[in-house]
C-alpha positions in Angstrom: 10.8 39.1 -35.8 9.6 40.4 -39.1 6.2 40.9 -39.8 4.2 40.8 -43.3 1.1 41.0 -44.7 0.1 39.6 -48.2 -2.8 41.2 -49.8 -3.8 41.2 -53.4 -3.4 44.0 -55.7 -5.3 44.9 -58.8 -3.0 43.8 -62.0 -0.2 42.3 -60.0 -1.4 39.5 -58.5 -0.5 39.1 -53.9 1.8 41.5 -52.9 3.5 41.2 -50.0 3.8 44.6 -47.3 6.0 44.5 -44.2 4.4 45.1 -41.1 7.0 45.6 -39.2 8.8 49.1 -37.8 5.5 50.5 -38.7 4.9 54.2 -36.8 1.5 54.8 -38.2 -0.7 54.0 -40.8 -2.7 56.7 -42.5 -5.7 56.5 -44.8 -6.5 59.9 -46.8 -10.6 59.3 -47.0 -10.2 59.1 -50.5 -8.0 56.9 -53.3 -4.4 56.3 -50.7 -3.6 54.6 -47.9 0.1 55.1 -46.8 2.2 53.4 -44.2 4.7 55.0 -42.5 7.5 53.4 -41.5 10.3 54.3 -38.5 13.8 55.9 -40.4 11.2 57.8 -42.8 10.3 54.8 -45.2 6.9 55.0 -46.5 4.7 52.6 -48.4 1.8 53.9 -50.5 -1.1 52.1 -51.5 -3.2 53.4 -54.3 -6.7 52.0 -53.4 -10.8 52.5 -54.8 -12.5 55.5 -52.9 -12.1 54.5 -49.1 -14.2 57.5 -47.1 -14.6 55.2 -44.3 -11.0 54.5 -43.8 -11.9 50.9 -43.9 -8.6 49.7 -45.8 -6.4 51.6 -42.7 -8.8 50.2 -39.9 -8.4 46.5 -42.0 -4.3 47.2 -42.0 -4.1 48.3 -38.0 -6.4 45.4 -37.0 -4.0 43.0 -38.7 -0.5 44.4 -37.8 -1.7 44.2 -34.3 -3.0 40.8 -34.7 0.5 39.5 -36.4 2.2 40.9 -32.8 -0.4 38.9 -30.7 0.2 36.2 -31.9 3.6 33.7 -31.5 7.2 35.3 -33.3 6.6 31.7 -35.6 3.7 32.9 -37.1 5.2 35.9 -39.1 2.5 36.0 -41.7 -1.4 36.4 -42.8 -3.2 36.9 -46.1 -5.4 39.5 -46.1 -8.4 40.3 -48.6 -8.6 44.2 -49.0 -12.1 45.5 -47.8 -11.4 48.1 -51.1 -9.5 47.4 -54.2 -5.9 48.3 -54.0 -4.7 49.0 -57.7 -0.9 49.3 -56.7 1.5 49.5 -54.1 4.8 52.2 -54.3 7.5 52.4 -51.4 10.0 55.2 -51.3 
């Protein structure tokens, strides 16, 4: 089952990020987070300064909650501990 997160970003309203095939999420310790995803998909988020890798702890803690939780329930809103300004997948 597909996972997803919604979170809101800066200028654009909730934005919704899959959650699912993720291999690892990464925060730099400064201004991007960026989750990697199997097959070499990637999504960056462009967030405020971050140097406790707070927005990456707050995206791990929720992808692992979504998989706890029953294969109906495919979905959660988050509220981004930092501001996340935009969100680019390549």
């Amino acid at each position: 089952m597909e996972k997803f997160i919604k979170l809101a970003v800066t200028g654009s309203g909730i934005e919704t990020l899959s959650l699912s095939n993720v291999k690892m999420i990464i925060g730099n310790g400064t201004t991007s987070t960026v989750v990697h995803y199997l097959g070499g998909a990637k999504a960056t988020l462009t967030n405020a300064s971050d140097t406790n890798y707070t927005l990456e702890n707050q995206l791990q803690n929720a992808m692992v909650s979504l998989y706890q939780n029953s294969w109906t329930n495919n979905q959660d809103t988050i509220t981004p501990v930092v501001a996340v300004s935009a969100i680019e997948v390549s």
